[in-house]
C-alpha positions as CSV (number, residue, x, y, z in Angstrom):
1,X,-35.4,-2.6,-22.2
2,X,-32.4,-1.4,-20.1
3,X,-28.8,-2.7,-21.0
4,X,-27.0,-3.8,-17.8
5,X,-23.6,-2.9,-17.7
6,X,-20.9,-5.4,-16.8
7,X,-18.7,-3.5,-14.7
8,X,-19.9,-0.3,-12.4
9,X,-20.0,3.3,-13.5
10,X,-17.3,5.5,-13.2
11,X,-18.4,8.6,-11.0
12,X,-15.8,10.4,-10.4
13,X,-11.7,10.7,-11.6
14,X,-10.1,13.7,-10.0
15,X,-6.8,15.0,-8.0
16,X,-8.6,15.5,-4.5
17,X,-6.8,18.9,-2.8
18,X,-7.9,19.9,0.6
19,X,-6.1,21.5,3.2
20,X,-4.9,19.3,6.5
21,X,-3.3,21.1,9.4
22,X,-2.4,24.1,7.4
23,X,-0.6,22.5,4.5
24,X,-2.3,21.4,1.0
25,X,-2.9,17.8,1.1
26,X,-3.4,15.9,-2.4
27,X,-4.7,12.3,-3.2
28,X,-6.5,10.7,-6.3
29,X,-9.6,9.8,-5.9
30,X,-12.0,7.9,-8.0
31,X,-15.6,6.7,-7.2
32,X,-17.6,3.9,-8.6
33,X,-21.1,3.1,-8.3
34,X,-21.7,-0.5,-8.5
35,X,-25.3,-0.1,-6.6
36,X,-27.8,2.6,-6.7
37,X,-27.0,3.1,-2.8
38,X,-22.7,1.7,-3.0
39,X,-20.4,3.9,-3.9
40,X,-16.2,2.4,-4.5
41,X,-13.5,4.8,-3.8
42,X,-10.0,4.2,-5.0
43,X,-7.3,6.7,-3.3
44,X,-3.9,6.9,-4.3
45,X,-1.1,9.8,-5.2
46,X,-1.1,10.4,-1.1
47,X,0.9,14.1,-1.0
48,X,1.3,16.9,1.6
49,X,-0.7,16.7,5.0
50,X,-3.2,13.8,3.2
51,X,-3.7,10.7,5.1
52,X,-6.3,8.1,5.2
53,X,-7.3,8.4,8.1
54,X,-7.5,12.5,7.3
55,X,-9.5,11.7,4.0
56,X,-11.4,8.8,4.4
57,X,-14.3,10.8,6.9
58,X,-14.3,13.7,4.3
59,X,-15.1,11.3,1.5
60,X,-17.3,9.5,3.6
61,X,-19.5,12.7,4.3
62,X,-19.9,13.6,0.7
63,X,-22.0,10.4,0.1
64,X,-24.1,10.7,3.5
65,X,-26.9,8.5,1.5
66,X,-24.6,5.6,0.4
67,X,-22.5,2.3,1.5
68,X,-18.7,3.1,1.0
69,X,-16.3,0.4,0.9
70,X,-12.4,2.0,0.5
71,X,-9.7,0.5,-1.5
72,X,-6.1,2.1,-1.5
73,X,-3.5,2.1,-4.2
74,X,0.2,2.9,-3.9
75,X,1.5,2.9,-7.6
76,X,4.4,1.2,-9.1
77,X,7.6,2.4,-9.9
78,X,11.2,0.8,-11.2
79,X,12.0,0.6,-7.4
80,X,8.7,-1.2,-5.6
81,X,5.7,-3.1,-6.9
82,X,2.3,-1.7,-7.3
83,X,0.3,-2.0,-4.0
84,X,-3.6,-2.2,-3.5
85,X,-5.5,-2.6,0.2
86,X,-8.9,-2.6,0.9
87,X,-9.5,-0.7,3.6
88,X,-11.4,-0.9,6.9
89,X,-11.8,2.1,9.7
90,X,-12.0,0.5,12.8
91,X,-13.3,1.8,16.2
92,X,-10.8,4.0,17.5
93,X,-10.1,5.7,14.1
94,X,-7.4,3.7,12.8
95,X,-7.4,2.2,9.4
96,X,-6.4,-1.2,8.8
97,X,-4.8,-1.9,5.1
98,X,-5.5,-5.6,3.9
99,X,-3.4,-5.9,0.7
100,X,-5.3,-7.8,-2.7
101,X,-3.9,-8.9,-6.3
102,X,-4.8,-5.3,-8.5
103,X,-6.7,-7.9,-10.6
104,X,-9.0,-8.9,-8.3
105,X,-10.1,-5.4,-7.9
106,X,-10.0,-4.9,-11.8
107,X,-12.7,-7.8,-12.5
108,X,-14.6,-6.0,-9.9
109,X,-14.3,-2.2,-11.3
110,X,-13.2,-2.9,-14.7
111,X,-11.6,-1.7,-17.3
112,X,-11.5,2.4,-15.9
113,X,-9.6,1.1,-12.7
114,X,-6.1,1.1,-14.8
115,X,-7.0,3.1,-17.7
116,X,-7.2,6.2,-14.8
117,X,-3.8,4.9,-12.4
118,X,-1.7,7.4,-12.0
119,X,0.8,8.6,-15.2
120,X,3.8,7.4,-12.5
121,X,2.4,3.5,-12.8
122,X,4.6,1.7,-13.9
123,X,3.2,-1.6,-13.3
124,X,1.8,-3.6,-16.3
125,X,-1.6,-4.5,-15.8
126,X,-1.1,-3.3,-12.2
127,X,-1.0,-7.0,-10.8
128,X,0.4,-6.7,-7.8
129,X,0.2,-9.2,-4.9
């Protein structure tokens, strides 16, 4: 008998380098898989040429079989709060941030979705509006 697990599996935890527009562009990207055919991604850490509207296409073509929903994080610090969006592309190409509570995301994702923030975090629990 198959145990189900209570929060989706992590499938991937890694500093995402590609190169936009002649410069090396960075971002942290994790994946998880709360369906066999859904696949979360969580971007954050947003350096160099990388942009969402840059990255989301790429990440979108390396799971050509799934459903993607995008979430975006921008991590605390001792000068701003924590920041999360879920993200929607629209028509034209532009991507519309709708900010959430980190929590809500959390009791989605789990337990991974702060244990793997960024070292810089510096928000506790990362429960931002």
């Amino acid at each position: 008998m198959a145990v189900e697990r209570a929060h989706p599996e992590m499938i991937r935890d890694e500093h995402y380098v590609r190169s936009f527009d002649g410069r090396q562009g960075y971002a942290h990207v994790r994946a998880w898989r709360p369906a066999p055919d859904q696949v979360t991604v969580m971007i954050s850490g947003l350096h160099g040429g990388s942009t969402l509207k840059k990255l989301l296409p790429l990440l979108r073509d390396e799971y050509p079989d799934d459903t993607l929903e995008f979430f975006f994080h921008v991590p605390s610090d001792w000068t701003a709060l924590g920041y999360y969006a879920a993200l929607t592309v629209g028509s034209d190409g532009t991507v519309v941030q709708t900010r959430m509570a980190g929590d809500t995301l959390a009791a989605r994702l789990g337990p991974t979705l702060y244990a793997t923030e960024d070292p810089d975090d510096d928000s506790v629990g990362g429960d931002s509006p």
